[in-house]
C-alpha positions in Angstrom: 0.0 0.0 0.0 1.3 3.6 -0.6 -0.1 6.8 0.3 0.6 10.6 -0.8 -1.3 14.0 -0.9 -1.9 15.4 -4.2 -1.6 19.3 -3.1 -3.7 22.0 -4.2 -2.1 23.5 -7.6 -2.1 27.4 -7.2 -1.4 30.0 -10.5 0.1 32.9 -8.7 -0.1 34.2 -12.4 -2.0 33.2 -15.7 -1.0 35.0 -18.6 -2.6 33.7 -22.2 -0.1 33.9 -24.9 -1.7 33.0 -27.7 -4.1 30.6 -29.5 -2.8 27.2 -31.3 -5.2 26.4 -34.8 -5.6 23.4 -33.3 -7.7 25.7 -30.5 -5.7 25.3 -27.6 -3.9 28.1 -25.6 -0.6 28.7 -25.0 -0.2 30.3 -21.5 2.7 31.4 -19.5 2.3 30.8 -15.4 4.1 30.8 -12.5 2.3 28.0 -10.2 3.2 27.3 -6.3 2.2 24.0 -4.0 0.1 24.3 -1.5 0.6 22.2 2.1 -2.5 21.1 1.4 -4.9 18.7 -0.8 -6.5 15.1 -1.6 -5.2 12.2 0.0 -4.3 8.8 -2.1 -4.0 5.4 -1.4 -2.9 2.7 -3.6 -3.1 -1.0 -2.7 -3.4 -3.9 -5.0 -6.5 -5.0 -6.5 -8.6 -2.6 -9.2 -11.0 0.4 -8.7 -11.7 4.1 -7.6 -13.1 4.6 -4.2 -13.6 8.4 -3.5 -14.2 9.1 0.3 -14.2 12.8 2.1 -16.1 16.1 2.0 -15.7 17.0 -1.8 -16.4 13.3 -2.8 -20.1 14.0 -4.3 -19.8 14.5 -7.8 -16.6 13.1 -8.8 -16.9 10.1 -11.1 -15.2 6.6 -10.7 -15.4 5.9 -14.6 -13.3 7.5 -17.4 -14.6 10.6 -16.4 -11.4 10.7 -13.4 -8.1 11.4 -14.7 -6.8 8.9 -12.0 -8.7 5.8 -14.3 -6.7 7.6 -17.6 -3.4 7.9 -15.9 -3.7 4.1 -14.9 -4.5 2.8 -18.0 -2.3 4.9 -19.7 0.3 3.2 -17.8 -1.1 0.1 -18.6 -1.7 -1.0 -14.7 -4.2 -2.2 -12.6 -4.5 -0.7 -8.8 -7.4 -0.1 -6.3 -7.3 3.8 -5.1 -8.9 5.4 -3.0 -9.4 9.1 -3.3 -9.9 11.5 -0.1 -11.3 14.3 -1.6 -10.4 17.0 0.2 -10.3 20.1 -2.2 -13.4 21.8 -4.0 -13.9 20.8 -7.1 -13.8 22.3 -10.1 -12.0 25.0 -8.6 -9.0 25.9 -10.5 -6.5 24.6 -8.5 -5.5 21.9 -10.0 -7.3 19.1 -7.8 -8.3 16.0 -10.8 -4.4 17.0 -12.4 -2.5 16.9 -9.2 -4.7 13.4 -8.2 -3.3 11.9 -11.3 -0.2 13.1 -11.3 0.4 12.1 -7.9 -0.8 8.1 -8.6 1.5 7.9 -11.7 4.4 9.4 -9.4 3.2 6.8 -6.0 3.1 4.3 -8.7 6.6 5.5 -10.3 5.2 5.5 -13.9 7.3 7.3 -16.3 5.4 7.9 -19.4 5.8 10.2 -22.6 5.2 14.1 -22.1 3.2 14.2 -24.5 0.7 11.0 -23.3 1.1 12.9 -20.1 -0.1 16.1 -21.8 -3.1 14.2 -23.1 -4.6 13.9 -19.4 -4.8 17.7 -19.8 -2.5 21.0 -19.1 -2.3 21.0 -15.8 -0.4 17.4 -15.3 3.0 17.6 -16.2 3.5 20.9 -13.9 2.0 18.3 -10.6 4.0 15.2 -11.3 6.7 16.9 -9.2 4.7 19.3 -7.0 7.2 22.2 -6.3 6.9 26.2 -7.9 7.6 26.0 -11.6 6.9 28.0 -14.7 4.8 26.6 -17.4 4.6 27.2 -20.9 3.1 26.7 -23.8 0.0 24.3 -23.3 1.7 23.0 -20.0 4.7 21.0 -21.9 7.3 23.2 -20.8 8.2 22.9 -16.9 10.9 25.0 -15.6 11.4 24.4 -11.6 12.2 27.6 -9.8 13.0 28.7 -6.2 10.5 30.6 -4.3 10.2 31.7 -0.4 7.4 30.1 1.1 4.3 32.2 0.5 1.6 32.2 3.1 -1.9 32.1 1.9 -5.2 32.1 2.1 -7.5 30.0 -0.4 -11.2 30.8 -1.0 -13.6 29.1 -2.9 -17.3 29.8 -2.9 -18.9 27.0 -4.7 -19.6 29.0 -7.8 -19.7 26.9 -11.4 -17.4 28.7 -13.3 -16.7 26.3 -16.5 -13.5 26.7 -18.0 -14.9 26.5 -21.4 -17.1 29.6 -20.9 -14.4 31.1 -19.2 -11.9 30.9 -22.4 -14.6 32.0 -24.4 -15.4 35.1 -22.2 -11.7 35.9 -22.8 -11.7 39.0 -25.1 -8.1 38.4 -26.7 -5.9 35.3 -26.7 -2.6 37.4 -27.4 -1.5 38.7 -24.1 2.1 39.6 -23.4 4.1 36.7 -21.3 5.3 37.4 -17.4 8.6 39.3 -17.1 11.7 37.3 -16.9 11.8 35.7 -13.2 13.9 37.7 -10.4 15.8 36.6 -7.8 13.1 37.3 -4.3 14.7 38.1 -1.5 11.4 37.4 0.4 7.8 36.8 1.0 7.1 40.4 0.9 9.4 41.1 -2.1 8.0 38.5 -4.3 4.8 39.2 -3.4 5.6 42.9 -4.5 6.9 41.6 -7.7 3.5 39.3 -8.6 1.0 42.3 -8.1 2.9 43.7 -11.9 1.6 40.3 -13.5 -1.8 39.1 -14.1 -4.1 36.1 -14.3 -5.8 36.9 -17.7 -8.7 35.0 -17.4 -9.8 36.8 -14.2 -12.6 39.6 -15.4 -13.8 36.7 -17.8 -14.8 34.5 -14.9 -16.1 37.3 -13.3 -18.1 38.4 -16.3 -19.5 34.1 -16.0 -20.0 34.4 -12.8 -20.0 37.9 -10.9 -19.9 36.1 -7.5 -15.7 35.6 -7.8 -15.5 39.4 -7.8 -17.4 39.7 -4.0 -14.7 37.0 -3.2 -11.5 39.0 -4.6 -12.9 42.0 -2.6 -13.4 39.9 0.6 -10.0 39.0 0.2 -8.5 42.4 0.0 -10.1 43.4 2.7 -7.8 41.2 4.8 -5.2 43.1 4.8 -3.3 40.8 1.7 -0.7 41.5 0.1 -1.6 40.2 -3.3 -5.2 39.1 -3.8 -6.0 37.1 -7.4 -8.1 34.2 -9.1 -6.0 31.1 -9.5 -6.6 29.5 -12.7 -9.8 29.9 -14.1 -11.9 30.0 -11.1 -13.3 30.0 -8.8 -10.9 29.5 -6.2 -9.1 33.0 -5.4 -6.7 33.8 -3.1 -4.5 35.8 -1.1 -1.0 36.3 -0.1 0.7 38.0 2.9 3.8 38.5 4.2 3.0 38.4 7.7 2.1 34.7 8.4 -0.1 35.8 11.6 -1.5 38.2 9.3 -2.5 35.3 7.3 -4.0 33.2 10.5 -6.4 36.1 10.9 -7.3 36.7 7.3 -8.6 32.6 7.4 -10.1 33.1 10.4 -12.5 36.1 9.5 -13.0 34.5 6.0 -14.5 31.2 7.1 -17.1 33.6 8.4 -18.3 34.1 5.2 -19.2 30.1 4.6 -16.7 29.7 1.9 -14.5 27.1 2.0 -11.5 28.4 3.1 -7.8 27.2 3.9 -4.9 28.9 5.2 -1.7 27.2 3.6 1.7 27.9 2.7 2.5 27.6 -1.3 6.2 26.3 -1.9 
């Protein structure tokens, strides 16, 4: 039997480069790891057993990335999900629980049949701050200090597709060549000049993300922006304590909410 956490994926920023003719979007992104997401457990046999307090909803057929990632590495194992994050939510919570079987499993397959699970995978097979590129084929690993957060997610539908198609131009400019962050405080400093592009699209699908953002900077955060394409949002502080009492007045609101540190 093995065991792992398959940790919240967060996009500190989301910039969309460009549109493929084949229709998908090139992106550039810096993404950080939470201490925090769905627990896995492999053992022998076959199946998908999804337990915890996000498991309504997720499927146990071909509809789970975890049943592709397993037969695309052409084995047979019985796992059982804790689902533990929101779902959809934009951070990265089907991606990161298939990317974390193939790596408990130690399957090393192909980027591009790892690509085919979807844009998000290759970045979580080694869950630590990278930039991604392109349509997520390009991985570059960076340092970061550790960020403390707070993650908020109100249980709004916010479909990607409707999200893309809300964009109002593919052709953004990509982030600024990476520093080197002498802190929290100074990285955080550094992410408020980027963007997550797709942020006033979700907003214009669903308005409710924008009462989140504004929650959030009321906090007292440093930095305070969608990750992904919704609806999760979130903010960042310098002050960790800061960041205890930024959760703390938040879960009034009856949002999810989770105070973590992204690495």
């Amino acid at each position: 039997m093995r065991t792992g956490i398959a940790p919240a994926k967060v996009n500190l920023t989301l910039h969309v480069t460009g549109r493929r003719p084949d229709g998908y979007h090139t992106l550039d992104s810096l993404v950080a790891f939470a201490d925090f997401g769905d627990g896995i457990t492999i053992a022998p046999g076959d199946g998908l057993t999804v337990t915890g307090p996000f498991a309504e909803g997720v499927p146990i057929d071909d509809g789970n990335l975890i049943v592709r990632a397993l037969r695309l590495a052409g084995v047979t194992r019985a796992v059982t999900l804790d689902k533990r994050l929101p779902h959809p939510a934009g951070i990265g919570g089907g991606s990161s629980d298939a990317a974390t079987v193939l790596r408990l499993i130690g399957a090393t397959l192909p980027i591009e049949t790892v690509l085919s699970l979807g844009a998000d995978v290759p970045v979580c097979l080694h869950p630590r701050a990278a930039r991604m590129r392109g349509i997520g084929e390009v991985v570059e690993r960076i340092d970061i200090p550790p960020l403390s957060a707070v993650l908020v997610n109100p249980g709004l539908a916010v479909p990607t597709s409707d999200v893309f198609r809300a964009l109002l131009t593919p052709n953004n400019a990509p982030m600024a060549d990476l520093p080197r962050w002498q802190d929290a405080g100074d990285m955080i400093g550094w992410l408020a000049t980027m963007r997550n592009d797709l942020e006033q699209a979700a907003i214009a699908v669903a308005p409710g993300v924008s009462d989140v953002l504004t929650a959030i900077d009321g906090t007292g955060a440093g930095l305070t922006r969608m990750s992904g394409s919704g609806a999760t949002c979130f903010g960042l502080y310098a002050d960790g304590a800061v960041a205890n009492r930024a959760a703390a007045a938040l879960a009034q609101s009856g949002w999810w909410v989770r105070r973590v540190t992204l690495r």
